[in-house]
N, C-alpha and C positions, 0 to 999 in steps of 0.2 A: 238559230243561225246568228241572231245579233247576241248573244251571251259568247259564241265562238269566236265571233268578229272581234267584240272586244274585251277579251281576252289574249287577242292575237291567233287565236288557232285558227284554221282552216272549218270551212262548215264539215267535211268530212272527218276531223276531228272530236269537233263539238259531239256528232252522233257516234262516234268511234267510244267517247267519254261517258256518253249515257249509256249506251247498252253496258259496259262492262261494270258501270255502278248500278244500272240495272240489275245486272246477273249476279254481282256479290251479293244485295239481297236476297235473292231467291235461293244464292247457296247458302247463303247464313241462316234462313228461316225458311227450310221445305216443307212446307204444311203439307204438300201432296206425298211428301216420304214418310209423315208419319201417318199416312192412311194406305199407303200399299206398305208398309209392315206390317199394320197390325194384320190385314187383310193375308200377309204373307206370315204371320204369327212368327216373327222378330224383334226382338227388342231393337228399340230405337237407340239404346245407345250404343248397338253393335255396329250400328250404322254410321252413328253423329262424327265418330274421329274418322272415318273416310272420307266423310264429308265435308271434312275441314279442311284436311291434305289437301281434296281438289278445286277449293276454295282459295287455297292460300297459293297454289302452283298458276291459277287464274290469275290471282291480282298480281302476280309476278309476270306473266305475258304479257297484262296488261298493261304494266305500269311501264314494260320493258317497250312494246310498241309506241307509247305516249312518249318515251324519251329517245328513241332510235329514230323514230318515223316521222319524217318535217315535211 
């Protein structure tokens, strides 16, 4: 809340900013997708570039709410 404060942003901001840096880690590194592939006997990198798309269509919502949403 006081890293939002001053900042200028709103507290509801401040946690709008972590979770979404939040989640681009976990899309950038799914440790849990590479155990239900193997589990699912898929190669991971049939996976890795879908997972990138929905990684990179995120920070574009994201970044799109952070500059639309006052």
């Amino acid at each position: 809340m006081s890293s939002a404060n001053a900042l200028g942003a709103t507290p509801q901001q401040g946690l709008l900013a972590l979770g979404v840096g939040d989640q681009m880690g976990n899309l950038l590194a799914p440790f849990w997708v590479v155990v239900a592939a193997g589990i699912a006997r898929i190669d991971f990198r049939e996976i890795f570039g879908h997972l990138l798309v929905f990684a990179m269509l995120w920070f574009v919502v994201g970044v799109s709410i952070f500059t639309f949403v006052k």
